[in-house]
MDAnalysis code that builds the backbone (N, CA, C; Angstrom):
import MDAnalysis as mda
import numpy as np

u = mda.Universe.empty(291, n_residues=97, atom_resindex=np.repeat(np.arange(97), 3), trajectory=True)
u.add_TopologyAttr("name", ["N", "CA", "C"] * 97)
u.add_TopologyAttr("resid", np.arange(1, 98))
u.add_TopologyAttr("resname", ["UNK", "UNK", "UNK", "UNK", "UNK", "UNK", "UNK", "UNK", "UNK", "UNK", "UNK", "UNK", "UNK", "UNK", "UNK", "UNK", "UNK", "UNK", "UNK", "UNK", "UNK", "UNK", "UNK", "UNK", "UNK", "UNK", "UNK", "UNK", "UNK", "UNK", "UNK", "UNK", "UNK", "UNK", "UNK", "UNK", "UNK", "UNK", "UNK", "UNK", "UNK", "UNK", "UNK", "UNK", "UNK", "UNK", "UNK", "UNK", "UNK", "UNK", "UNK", "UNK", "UNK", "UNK", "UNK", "UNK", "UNK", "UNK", "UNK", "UNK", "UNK", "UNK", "UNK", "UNK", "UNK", "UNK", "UNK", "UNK", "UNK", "UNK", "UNK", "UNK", "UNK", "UNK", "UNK", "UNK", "UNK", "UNK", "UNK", "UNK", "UNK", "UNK", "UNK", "UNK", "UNK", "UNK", "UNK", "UNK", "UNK", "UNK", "UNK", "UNK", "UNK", "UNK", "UNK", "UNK", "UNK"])
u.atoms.positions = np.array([
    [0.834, -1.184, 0.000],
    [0.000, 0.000, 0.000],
    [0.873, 1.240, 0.000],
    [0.425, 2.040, -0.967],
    [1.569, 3.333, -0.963],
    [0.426, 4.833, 0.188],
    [1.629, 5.140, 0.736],
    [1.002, 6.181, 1.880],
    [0.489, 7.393, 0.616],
    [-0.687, 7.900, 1.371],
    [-0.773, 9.576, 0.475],
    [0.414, 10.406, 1.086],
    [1.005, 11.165, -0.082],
    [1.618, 12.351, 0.364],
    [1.200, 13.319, 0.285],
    [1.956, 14.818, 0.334],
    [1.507, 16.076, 0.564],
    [1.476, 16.421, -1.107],
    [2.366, 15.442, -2.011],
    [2.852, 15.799, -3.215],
    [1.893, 15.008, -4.141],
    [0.969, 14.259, -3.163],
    [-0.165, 13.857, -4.359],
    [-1.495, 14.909, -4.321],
    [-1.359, 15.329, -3.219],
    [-2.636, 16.705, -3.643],
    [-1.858, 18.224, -3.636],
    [-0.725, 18.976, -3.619],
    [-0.317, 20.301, -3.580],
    [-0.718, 20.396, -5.512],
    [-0.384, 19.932, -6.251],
    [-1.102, 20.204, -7.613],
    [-2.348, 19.901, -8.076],
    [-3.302, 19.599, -6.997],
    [-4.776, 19.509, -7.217],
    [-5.670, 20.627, -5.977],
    [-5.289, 21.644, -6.249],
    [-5.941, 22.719, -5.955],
    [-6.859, 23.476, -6.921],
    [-8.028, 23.215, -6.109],
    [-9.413, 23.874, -6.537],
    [-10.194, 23.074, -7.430],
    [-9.336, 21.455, -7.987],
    [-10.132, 20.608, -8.350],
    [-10.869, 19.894, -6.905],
    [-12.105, 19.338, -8.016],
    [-12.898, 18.486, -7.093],
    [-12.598, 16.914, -6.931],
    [-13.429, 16.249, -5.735],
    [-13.123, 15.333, -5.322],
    [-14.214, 14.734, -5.201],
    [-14.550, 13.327, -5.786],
    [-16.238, 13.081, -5.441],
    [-16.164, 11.953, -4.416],
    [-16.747, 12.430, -3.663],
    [-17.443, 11.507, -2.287],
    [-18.352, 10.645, -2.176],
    [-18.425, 9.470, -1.664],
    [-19.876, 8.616, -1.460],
    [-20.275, 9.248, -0.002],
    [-21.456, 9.752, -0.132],
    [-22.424, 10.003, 0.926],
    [-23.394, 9.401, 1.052],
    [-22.927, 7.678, 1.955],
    [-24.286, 7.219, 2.196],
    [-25.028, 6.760, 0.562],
    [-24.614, 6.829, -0.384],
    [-24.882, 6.007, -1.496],
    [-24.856, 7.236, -2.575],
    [-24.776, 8.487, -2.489],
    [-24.661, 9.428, -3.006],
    [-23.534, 9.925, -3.152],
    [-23.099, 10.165, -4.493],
    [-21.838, 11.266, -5.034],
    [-22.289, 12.179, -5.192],
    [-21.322, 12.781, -4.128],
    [-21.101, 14.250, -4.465],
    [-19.787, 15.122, -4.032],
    [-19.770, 16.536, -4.080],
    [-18.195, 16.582, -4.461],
    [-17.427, 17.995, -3.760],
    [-16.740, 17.402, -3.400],
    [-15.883, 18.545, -2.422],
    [-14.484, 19.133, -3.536],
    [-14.101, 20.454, -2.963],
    [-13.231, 21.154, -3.869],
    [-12.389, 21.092, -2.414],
    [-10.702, 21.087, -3.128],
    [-9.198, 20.958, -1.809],
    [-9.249, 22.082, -2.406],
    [-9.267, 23.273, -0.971],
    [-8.882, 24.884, -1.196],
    [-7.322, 24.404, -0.735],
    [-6.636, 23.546, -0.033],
    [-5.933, 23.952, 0.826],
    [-4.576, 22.466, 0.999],
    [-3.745, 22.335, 0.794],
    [-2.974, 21.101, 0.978],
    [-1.527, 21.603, 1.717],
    [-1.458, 21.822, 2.588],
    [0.463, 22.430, 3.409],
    [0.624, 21.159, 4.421],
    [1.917, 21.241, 4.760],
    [2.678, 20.531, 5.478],
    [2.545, 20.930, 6.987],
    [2.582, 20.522, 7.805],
    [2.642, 20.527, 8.843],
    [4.001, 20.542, 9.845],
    [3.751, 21.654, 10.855],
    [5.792, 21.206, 11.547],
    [5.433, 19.885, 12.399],
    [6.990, 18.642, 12.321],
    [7.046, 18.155, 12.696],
    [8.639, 17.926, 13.435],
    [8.481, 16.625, 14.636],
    [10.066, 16.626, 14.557],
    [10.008, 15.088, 14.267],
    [10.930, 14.728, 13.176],
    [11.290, 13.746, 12.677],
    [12.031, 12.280, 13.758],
    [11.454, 11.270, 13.718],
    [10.979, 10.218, 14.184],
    [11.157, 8.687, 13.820],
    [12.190, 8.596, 14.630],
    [12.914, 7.060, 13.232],
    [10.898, 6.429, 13.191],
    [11.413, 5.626, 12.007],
    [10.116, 4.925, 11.622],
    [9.068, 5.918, 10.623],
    [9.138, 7.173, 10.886],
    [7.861, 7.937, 10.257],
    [7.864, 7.243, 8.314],
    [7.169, 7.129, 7.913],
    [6.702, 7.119, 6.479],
    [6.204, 8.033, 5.581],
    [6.226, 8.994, 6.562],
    [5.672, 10.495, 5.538],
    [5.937, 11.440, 6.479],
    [5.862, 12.663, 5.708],
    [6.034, 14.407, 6.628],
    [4.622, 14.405, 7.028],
    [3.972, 14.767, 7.938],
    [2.518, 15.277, 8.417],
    [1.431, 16.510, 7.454],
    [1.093, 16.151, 7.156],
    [0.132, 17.548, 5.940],
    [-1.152, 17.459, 6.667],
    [-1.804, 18.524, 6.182],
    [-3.610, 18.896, 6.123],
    [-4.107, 19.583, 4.804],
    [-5.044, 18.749, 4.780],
    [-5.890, 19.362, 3.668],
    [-7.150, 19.868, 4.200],
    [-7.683, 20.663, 3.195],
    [-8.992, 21.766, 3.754],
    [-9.845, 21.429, 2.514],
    [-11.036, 21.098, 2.386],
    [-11.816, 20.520, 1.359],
    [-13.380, 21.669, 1.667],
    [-13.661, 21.810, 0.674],
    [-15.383, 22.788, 0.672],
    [-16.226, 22.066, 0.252],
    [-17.265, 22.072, 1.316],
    [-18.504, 21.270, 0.337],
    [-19.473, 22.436, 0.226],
    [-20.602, 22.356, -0.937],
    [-21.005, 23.646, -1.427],
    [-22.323, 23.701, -0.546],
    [-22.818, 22.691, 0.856],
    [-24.285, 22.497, 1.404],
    [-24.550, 23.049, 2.165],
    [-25.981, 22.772, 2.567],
    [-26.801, 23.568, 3.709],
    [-26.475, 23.420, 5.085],
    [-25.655, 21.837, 4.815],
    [-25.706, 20.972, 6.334],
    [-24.320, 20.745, 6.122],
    [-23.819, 20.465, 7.652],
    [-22.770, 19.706, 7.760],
    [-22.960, 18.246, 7.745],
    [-21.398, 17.733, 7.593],
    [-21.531, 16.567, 7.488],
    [-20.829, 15.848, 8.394],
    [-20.957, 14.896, 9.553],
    [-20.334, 14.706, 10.159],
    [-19.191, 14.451, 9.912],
    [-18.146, 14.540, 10.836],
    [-16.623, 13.467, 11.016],
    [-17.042, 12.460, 10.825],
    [-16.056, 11.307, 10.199],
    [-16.019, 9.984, 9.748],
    [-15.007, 9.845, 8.575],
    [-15.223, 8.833, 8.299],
    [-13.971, 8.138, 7.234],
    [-14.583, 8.195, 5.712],
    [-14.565, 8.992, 4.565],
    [-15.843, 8.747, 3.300],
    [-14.568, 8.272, 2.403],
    [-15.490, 7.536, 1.661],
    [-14.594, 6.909, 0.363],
    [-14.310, 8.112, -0.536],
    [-13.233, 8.703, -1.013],
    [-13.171, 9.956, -2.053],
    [-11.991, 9.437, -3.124],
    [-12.768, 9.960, -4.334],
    [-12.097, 9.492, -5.471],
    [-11.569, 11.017, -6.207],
    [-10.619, 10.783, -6.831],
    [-10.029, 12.111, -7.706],
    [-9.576, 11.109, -8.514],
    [-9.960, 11.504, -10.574],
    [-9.095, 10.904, -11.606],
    [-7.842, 10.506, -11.590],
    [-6.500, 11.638, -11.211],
    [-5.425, 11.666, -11.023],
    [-4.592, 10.735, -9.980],
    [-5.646, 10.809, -8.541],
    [-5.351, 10.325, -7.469],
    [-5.446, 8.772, -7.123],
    [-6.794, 8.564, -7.522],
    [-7.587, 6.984, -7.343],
    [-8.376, 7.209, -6.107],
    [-8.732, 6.347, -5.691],
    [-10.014, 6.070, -4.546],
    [-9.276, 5.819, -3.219],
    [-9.704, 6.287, -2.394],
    [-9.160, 6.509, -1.360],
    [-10.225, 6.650, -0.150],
    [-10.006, 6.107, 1.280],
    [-10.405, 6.666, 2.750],
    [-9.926, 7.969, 3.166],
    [-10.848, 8.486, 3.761],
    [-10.633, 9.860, 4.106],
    [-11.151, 10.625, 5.371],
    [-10.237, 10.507, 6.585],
    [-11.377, 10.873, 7.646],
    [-11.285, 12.770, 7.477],
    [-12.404, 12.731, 7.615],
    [-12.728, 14.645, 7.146],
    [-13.534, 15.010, 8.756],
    [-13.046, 16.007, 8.915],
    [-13.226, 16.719, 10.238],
    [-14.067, 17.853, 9.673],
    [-15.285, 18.296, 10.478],
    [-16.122, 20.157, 10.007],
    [-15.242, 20.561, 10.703],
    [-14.611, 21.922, 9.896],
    [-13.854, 23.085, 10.846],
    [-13.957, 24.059, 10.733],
    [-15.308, 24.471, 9.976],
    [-15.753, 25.923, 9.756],
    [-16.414, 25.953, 8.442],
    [-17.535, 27.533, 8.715],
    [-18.116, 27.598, 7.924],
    [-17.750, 28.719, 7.424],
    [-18.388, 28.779, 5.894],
    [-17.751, 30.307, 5.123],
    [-19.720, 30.400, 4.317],
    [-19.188, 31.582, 3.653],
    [-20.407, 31.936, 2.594],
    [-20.642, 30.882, 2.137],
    [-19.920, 30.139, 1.178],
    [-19.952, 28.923, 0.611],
    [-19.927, 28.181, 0.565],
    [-20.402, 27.479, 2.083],
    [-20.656, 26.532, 2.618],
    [-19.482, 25.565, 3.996],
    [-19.194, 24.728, 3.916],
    [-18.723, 24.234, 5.035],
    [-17.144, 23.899, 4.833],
    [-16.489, 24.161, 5.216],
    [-15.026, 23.462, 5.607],
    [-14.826, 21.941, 6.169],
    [-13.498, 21.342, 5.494],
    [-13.544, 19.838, 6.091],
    [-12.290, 19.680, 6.446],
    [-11.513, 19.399, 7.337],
    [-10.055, 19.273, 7.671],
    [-9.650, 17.584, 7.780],
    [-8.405, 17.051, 6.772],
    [-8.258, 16.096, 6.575],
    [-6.320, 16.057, 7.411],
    [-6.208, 15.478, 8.395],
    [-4.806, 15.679, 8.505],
    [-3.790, 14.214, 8.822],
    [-3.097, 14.005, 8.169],
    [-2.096, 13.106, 7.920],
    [-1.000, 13.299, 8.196],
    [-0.498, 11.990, 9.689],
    [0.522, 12.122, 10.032],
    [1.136, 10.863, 10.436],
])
């Protein structure tokens, strides 16, 4: 199994990402992909990142793990955190470490 890096989403900004919700696709945009400080750790397998994802709805969606697919990327688990709301709907914080 290959780990996600920070270098498989920093060139997919402002594309979308489609989600299963409960049997429904639908689709979040990554405003946001940076690295995180860390201090390095025999054993680690990756640098620590966060991603920030928008969904365009009325409602939040809980925390949990959703299946999310991107062309470029492939299909993937994804635990997404709400971490704020804007005009345009909700914020999702994804962080990997």
């Amino acid at each position: 199994m290959e780990f996600l890096q920070l270098a498989h989403f920093a060139t997919r900004l402002n594309e979308t990402f489609a989600v299963d919700i409960d049997g429904q696709t639908t689709s979040f945009t990554l405003l946001e992909a940076r690295p995180l400080a860390f201090r390095a750790m025999p054993g680690m397998v990756r640098e620590p990142f966060s991603l920030i994802f928008r969904h365009e709805a009325a409602v939040v969606f809980p925390q949990r793990i959703y299946a999310m697919t991107n062309p470029a990327i492939g299909e993937f688990g994804i635990f997404l955190v709400p971490v704020a709301r804007d005009r345009d709907g909700f914020l999702y914080e994804a962080v990997f470490n």
